[in-house]
ZAROKE-940897 format. One line per field, with one value per residue (C-alpha): residue number from 0; x, y, z. Coordinates in steps of 0.05 Angstrom, whole numbers, plus 5000, padded with zeros to 4 digits. Each point is the difference from the previous one (the first is absolute). Layout:
pos <- c(NUM,...) $
u <- c(X,...) $
v <- c(Y,...) $
w <- c(Z,...) $
// end
This chain:
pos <- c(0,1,2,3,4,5,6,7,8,9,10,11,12,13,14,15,16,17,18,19,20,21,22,23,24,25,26,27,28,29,30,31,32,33,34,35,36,37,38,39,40,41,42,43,44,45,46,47,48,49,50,51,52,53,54,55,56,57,58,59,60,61,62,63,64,65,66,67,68,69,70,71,72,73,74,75,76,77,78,79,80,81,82,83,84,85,86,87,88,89,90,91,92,93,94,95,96,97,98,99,100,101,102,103,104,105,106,107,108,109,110,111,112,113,114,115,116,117,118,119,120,121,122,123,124,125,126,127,128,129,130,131,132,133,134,135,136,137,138,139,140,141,142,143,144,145,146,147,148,149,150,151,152,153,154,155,156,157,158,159,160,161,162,163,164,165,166,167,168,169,170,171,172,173,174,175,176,177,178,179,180,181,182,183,184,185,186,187,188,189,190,191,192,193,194,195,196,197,198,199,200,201,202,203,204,205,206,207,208,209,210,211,212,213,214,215,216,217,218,219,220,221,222,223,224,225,226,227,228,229,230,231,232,233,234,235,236,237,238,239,240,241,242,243,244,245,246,247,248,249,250,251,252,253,254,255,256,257,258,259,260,261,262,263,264,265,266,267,268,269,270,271,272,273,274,275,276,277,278,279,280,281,282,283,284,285,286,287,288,289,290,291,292,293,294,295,296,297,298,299,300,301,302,303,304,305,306,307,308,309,310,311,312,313,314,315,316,317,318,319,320,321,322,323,324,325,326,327,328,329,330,331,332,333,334,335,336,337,338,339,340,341,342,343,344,345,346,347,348,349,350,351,352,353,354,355,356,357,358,359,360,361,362,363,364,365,366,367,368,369,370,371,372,373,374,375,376,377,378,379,380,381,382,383,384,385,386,387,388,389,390,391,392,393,394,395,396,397,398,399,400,401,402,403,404,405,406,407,408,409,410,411,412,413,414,415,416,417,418,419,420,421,422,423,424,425,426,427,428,429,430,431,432,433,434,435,436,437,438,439,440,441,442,443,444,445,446,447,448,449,450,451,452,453,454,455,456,457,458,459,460,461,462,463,464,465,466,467,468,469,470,471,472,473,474,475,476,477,478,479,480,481,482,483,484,485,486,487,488,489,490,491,492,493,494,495,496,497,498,499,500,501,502,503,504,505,506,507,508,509,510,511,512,513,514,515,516,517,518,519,520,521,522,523,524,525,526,527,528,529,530,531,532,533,534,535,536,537,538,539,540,541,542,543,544,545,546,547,548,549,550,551,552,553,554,555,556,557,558,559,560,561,562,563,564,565,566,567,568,569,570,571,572,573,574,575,576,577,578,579,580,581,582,583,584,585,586,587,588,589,590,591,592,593,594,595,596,597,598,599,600,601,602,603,604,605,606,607,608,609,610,611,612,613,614,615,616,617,618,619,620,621,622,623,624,625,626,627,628,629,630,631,632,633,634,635,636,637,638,639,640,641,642,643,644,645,646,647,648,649,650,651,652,653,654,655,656,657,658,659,660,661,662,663,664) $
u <- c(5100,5040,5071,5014,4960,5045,4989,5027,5065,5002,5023,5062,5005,5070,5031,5078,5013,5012,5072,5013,5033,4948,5041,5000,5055,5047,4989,5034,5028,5019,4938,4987,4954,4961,4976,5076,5013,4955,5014,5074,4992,4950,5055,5055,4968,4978,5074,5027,4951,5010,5077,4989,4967,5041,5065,4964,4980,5070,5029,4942,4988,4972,4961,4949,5010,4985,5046,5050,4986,5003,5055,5046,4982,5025,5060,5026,4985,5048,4973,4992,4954,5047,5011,5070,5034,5047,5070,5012,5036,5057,4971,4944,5021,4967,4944,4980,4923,4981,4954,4978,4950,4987,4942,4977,4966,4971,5008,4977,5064,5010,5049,5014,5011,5009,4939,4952,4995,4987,4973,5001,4994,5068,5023,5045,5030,5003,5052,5013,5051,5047,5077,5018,5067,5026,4973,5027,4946,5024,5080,5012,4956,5032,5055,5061,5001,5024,5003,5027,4946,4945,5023,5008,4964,4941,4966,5009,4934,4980,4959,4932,4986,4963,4925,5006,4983,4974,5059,4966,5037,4977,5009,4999,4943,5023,4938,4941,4936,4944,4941,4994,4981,4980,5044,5047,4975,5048,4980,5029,4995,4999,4999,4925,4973,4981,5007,4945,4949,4967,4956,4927,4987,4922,4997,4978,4992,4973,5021,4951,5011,5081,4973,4961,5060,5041,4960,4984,5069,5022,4948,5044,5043,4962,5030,4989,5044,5059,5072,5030,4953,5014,5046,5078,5038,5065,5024,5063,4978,4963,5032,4951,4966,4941,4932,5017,5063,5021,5014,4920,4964,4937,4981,4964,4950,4988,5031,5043,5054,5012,5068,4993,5013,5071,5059,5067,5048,5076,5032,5068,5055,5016,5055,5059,4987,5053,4977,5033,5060,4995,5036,5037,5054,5052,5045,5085,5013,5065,5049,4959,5026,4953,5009,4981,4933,4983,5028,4943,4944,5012,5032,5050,5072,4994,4943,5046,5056,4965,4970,5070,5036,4941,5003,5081,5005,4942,5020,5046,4966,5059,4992,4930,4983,4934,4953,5002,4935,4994,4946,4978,4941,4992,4967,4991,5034,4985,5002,4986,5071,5008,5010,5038,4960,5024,5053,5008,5040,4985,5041,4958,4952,5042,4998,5069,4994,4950,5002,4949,4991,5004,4967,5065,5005,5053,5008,4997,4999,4925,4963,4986,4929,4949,4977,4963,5049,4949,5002,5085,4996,4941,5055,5055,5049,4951,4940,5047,4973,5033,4994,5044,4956,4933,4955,5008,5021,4955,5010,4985,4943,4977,5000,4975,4937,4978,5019,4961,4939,5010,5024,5027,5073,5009,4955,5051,5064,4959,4981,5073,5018,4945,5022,5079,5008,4966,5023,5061,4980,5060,4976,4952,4927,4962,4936,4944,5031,4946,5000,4929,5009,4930,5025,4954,5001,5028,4938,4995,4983,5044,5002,5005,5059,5048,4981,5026,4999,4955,5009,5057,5011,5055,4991,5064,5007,4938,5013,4965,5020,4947,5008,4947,5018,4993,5012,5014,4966,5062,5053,4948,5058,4971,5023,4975,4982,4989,4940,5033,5018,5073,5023,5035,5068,5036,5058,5047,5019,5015,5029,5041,5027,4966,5017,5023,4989,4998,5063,5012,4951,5011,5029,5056,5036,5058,5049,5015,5068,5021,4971,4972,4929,4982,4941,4979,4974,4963,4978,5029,4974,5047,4995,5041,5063,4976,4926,4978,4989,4944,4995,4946,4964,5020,5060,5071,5063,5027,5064,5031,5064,5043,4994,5035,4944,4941,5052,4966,4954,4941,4963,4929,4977,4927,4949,4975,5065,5004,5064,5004,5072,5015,5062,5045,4988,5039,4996,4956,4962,5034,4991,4982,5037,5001,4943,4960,4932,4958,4932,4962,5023,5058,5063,5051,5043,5011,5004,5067,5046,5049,5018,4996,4950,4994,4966,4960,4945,4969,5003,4937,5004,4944,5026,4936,5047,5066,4965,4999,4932,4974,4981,4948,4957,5012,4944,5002,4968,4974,4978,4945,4945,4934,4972,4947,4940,5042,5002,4931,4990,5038,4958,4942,5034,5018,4932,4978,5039,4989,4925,5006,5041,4964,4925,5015,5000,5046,5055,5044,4941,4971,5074,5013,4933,5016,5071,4964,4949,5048,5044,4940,4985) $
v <- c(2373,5044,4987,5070,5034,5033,5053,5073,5013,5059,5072,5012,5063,5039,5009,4979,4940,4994,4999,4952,5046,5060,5051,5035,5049,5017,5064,5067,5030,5064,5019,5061,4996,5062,4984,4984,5063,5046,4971,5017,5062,5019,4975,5036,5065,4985,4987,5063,5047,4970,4997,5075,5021,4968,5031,5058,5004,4981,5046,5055,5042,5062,5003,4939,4992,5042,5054,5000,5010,5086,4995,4965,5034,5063,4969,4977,5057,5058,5074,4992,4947,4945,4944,5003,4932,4989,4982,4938,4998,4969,4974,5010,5027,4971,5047,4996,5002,5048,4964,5029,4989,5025,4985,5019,4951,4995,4941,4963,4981,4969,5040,4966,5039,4952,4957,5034,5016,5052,4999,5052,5041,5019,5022,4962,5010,4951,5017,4957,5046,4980,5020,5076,5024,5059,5069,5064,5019,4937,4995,5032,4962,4922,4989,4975,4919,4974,4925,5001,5043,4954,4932,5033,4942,5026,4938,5008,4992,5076,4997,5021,5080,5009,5032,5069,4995,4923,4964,4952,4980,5027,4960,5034,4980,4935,4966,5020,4992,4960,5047,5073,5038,5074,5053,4956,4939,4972,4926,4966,4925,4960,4937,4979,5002,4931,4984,5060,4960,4946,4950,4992,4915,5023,5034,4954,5016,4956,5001,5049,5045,4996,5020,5043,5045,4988,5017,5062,5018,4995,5045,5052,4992,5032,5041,5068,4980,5053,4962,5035,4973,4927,4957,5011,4943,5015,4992,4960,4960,4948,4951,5039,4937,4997,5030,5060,5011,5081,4981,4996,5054,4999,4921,5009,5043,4953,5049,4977,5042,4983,5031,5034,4967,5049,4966,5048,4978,5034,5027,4974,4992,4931,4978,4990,5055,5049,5052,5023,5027,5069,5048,5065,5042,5013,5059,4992,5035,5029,4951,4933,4958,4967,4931,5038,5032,4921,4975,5061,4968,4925,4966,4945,5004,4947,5044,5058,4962,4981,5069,5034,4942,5013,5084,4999,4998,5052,5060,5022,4982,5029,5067,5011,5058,5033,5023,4941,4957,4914,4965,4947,4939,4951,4935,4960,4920,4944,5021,5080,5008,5061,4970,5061,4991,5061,5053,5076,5057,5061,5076,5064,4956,4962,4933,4974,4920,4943,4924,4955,4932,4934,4935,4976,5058,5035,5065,5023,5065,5020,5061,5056,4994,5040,5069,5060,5065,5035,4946,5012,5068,5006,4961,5041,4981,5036,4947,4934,4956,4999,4932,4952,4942,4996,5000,5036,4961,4949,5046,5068,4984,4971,5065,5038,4968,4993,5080,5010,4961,5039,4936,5028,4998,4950,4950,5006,4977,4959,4962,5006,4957,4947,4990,5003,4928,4986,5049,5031,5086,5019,4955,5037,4996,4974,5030,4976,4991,5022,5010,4983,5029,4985,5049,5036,5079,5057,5017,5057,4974,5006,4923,4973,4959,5003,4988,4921,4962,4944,4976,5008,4972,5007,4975,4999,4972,4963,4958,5033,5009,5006,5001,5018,5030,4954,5010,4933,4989,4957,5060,5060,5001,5039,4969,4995,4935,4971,4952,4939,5030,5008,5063,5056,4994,4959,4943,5038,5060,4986,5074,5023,5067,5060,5017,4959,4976,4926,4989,4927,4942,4931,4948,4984,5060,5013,5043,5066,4998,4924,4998,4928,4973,4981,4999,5063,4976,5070,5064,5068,5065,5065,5049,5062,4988,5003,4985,4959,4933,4970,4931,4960,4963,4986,4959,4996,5022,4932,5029,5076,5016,4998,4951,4995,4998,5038,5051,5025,4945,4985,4936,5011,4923,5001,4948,4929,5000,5068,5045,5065,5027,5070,5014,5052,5043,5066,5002,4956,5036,5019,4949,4955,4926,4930,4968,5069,4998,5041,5014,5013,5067,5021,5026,4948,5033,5048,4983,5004,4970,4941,4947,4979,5058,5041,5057,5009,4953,4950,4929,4970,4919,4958,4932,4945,4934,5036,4995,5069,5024,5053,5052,5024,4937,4960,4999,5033,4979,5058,5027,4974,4961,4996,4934,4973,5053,5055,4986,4986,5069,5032,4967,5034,5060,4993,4979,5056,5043,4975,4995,5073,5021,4953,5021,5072,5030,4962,5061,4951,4998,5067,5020,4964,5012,5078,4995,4957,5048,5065,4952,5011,5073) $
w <- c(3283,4957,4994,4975,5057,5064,5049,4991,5015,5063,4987,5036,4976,4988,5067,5009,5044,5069,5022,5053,5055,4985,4990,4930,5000,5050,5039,4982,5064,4969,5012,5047,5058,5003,5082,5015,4964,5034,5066,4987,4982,5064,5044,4976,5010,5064,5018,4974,5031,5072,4987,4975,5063,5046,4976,4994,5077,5015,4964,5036,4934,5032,4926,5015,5076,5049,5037,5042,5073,5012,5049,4954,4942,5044,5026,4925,4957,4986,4992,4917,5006,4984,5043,5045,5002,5067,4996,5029,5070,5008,5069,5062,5060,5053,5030,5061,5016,5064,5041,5070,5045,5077,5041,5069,5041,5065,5037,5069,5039,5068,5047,5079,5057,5061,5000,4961,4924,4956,4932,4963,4928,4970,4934,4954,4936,4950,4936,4930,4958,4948,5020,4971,5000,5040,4990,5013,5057,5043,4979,5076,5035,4982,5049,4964,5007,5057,5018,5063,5019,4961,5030,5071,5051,5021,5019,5065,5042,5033,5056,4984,5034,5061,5009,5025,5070,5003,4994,4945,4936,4940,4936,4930,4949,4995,4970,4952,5022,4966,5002,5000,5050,5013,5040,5055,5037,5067,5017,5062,5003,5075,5015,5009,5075,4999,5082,5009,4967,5049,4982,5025,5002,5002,4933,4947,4930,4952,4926,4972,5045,4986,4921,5017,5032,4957,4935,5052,5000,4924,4974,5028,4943,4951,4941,5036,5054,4999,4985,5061,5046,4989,5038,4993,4954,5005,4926,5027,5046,4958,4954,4939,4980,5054,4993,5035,4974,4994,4934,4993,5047,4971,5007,5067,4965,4948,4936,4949,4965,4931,4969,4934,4943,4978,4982,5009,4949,5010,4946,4985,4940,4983,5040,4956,4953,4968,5015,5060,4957,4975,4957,5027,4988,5047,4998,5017,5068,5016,5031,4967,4946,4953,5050,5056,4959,4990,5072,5021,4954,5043,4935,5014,4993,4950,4948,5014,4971,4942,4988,5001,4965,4940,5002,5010,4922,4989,5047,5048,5072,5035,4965,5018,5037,5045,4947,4969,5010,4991,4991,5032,4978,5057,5019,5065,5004,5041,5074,4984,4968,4949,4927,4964,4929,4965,5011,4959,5010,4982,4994,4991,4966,4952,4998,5015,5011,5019,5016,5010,5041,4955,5014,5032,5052,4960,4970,4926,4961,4994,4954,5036,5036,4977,5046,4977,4998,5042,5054,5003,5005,5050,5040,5046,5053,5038,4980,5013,5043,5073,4994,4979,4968,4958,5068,5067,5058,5042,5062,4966,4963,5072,5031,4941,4989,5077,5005,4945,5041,5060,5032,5072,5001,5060,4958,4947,5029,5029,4935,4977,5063,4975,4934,5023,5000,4933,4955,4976,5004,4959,4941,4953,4993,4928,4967,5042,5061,5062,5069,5044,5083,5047,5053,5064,5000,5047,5047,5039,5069,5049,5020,4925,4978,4957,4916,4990,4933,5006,4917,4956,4928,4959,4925,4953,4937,5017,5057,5066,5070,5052,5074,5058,5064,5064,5077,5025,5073,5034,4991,4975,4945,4940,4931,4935,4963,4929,4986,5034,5066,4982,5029,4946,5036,4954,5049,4956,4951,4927,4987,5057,4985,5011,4918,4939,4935,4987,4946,5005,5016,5024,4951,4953,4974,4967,5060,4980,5032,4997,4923,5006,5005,5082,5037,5037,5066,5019,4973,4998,5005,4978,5056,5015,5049,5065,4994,5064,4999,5040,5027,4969,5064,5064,5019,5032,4962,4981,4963,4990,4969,4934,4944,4936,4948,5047,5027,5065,5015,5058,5009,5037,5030,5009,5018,4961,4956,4969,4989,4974,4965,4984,4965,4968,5058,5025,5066,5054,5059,5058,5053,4965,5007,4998,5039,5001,4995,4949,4980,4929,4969,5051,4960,5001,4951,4943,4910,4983,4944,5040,4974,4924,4981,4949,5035,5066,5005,5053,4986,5040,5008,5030,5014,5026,5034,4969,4936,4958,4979,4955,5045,4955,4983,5078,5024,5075,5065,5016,5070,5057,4963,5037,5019,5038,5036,4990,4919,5010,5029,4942,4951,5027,4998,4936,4973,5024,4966,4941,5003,5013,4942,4953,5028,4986,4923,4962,4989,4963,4950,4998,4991,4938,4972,5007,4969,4942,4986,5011,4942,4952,5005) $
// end
């Protein structure tokens, strides 16, 4: 062995050592990313164009999108080619949108004369029509309104008229009848002869043979069986629920009848809407001061204070003078109450003065409203509205649109005596307000009754009245009925004058002659000195004379707790005393200005248990209310009725679809 001798040392070459955490040099994060950057860039382009587009739809630039629609293209351009901007309004008037509808139908009803029964065809008219206001061509046909006349008592039970030359009682088309039938059919019913029948003991049948005739029998009831010749079901004498039942003629033959699938939707403005108010000018008549023009236009004493408080600094009411012209913007308050928004007054034109209503109910000098000089000057005395308010009156507009139709005459006061106990008819109608009448038709013959209403309906400000004629069998008493059997004669009146405005509700007030703040235990309505005052249900005069704060007084006592009070009167009725007895709508007085009044007016009180009530928000008892068979019997009835109506082509539909499409042309 060598000592100098090793092995050769290894080539590690020239690399730099390895760090212990790994890392030679910190990152530089400066450094720009050139996905990140692209990505970026891609993403705010996408943004802008879709940003761009949709402001550019919004903004419809007729360059990129397509045109406007040709009709209002037409509608918006002037002559030159240029594009005629409106002025802005200063506010809609409400339109109202005509709706009318009459059909003619032909329908099976059930007439008695002594035992027997006729069924027969007859015409009958069916109407939906929105509530129009007085024309020209009708003015002289309305009678002028008259409540003693309306809320005369006919109730009274007539005796039904006698068969010429038989004797027999002959009952008006009372009932429909639940099939049709061809030309006239008269069906007597007996009692069955069941003691002519005797028994043989030494007939036997066995069971088959009891099928056999039987299944014999039934195939009689084939589909080509004519309706006439089938057995008689009197539609009222069967409870409607059985297999047989009128209400379902064709079950015996095996056929069922499957209604179409139409739903008939009303139309109807939301109840509590504005937009009963209106906007109208009102010319100064001779003799009027500018509180009368607003008494005329059923504003309260207290908004006509205001108003004249607010234009006493602007112009001199006391100076003006016929020729001059005021403007009027109205509203309708809780309980149907004109809300005076707006007042103007106007000379030749010139725009003297105007307040408007605040928040607080006050008054406050306004700007002159805006109104096209064409519009003034297409307006003359001549053109001024008869009437005093933004709508026509309930009972006008009543007569109008049945005249207009060709509702018979008769039928009409007919339906005003319905709808007497609901409604007020000297309060004014809204936009939208319509009238539906289901009455029978004039027919030639010689032996054919008088036309009756057998459906009314009444809708105002949305809420509906609908009552169905009725003959009730105990008294043969013809009435008329809502959907519960309650009859339309209300227990008692909540108007009872024959004319008047409401001026002052029931609650605290401040007293226009004692100047303090007390509760006001009644209502009042402003009438002209000597207007008759009616009693509101029956009763017995419980007081009559002078008092200190009612003046000429009268106290009507009437059953279950209930008092009536009617103040501030002129005069009472002759005759009339303490202990008398009177009935609903005799006169028991006359409006007059006694006591601590300001001016004639009828304070009405209704006291429950010597309690006062508002008169217009208690609710009433109201007439006979039909219970037991004989509701059951009206429920038929009414069924019937309303299958009819509803069965037939929905006119409350097809009548709004053709207003909506003549809306679009």
């Amino acid at each position: 062995m060598h000592q100098g001798a090793h092995d050769e040392a290894v080539d590690l070459g020239s690399e730099p050592p390895l760090t212990v955490d790994g890392e030679e040099e910190q990152p530089i994060r400066r450094a720009v990313s050139i996905r990140w950057l692209t990505g970026t860039v891609l993403t705010g382009l996408a943004s802008t164009f879709l940003m761009g587009g949709a402001l550019m739809a919004a903004l419809n630039n007729p360059n990129q999108f397509g045109a406007s629609p040709e009709s209002v293209r037409t509608a918006s351009s002037d002559p030159s080619g240029g594009i005629a901007f409106g002025r802005k309004g200063d506010r809609m008037r409400p339109t109202e949108e005509a709706v009318a509808s009459r059909q003619v139908l032909q329908v099976s009803t059930v007439s008695k004369q002594g035992d027997r029964d006729f069924i027969k065809l007859r015409p009958f008219a069916r109407v939906i029509a929105t509530l129009s206001p007085p024309t020209p061509e009708h003015a002289d046909q309305i009678p002028a309104y008259d409540a003693t006349r309306i809320f005369a008592d006919t109730s009274a039970p007539e005796p039904p008229a006698d068969a010429e030359g038989t004797g027999d009682t002959v009952v008006a088309d009372d009932q429909f009848y639940g099939a049709e039938v061809d030309g006239e059919v008269s069906v007597e019913t007996t009692d069955f002869p069941a003691g002519a029948m005797e028994k043989n003991p030494r007939i036997e049948m066995s069971a088959d043979d009891v099928e056999a005739i039987v299944r014999a029998s039934a195939s009689f009831g084939g589909s080509e069986t004519d309706m006439a010749a089938l057995s008689f079901i009197d539609p009222g004498s069967d409870s409607g629920d059985g297999e047989y039942s009128a209400e379902d003629p064709f079950s015996a033959m095996g056929v069922k009848i499957v209604p179409e699938n139409v739903s008939n939707v009303a139309k109807s403005d939301e109840p509590g809407s504005d937009e009963g108010g209106g906007e109208r000018f009102v010319a100064v008549s001779k003799g009027k001061s500018f509180r009368d023009l607003l008494a005329d236009n059923e504003i309260s004493d207290a908004d006509i204070d205001a108003i004249v408080d607010a234009l006493a600094s602007l112009v001199d009411l006391n100076a003006m003078h016929v020729g001059q012209k005021v403007r009027l913007a109205t509203g309708f308050g809780e309980g149907g109450a004109v809300i005076p928004l707006r007042v103007s007054i106007y000379e030749e034109g010139a725009h003297q003065a105007t307040v408007a209503r605040t928040d607080e109910g006050g008054f406050v000098r306004a700007d002159e409203p805006t109104l096209a000089a064409s519009e003034f000057a297409a307006m003359s005395d001549e053109e001024v509205d008869t009437y005093s308010g933004a709508m026509p009156r309930l009972y006008d507009a009543l007569y109008e649109t049945a005249l207009e139709q060709e509702v018979p005459t008769p039928l009409i006061e007919q339906l005003v005596r319905i709808f007497a106990y609901d409604v007020d008819f000297q309060a004014r109608i809204s936009p939208g307000d319509t009238l539906e009448v289901f009455h029978s038709l004039p027919e030639a013959s010689e032996d054919a009754g008088e036309p009756e209403v057998l459906f009314a309906a009444l809708t105002l400000n949305g809420a509906t009245k609908r009552f169905y004629r009725f003959r009730t069998p105990d008294d043969s008493v013809v009435d008329y009925y809502d959907d519960d059997g309650k009859s339309a004669k209300k227990f008692l009146m909540r108007k009872p004058v024959t004319s008047g405005v409401l001026r002052s509700g029931f609650g605290m007030r401040r007293h226009p002659i004692l100047k303090y703040a007390r509760m006001h235990t009644g209502v009042d309505y402003a009438a002209p000195r000597g207007t008759p005052i009616l009693a509101a249900g029956n009763g017995v005069v419980e007081k009559i004379g002078r008092n200190s704060g009612y003046g000429n007084m009268i106290i009507v006592r009437h059953t279950n707790g209930y008092e009536t009070l009617y103040g501030h009167q002129s005069s009472f009725a002759k005759g009339l005393v303490q202990g008398s007895r009177v009935r609903q709508g005799q006169v028991i007085g006359y409006v007059g200005s006694t006591g601590l009044s300001t001016g004639p007016h009828l304070h009405f009180e209704i006291r429950v248990n010597d309690k006062p009530v508002d008169p217009l928000r208690v609710r009433l008892p109201r007439g006979r209310v039909l219970e037991g068979d004989i509701y059951a019997s009206f429920e038929r009835e009414r069924q019937r009725i309303d299958n009819l109506l509803g069965n037939e082509p929905g006119a409350a539909t097809k009548v709004a679809d053709a207003a909506d499409a003549a809306a679009t042309e």
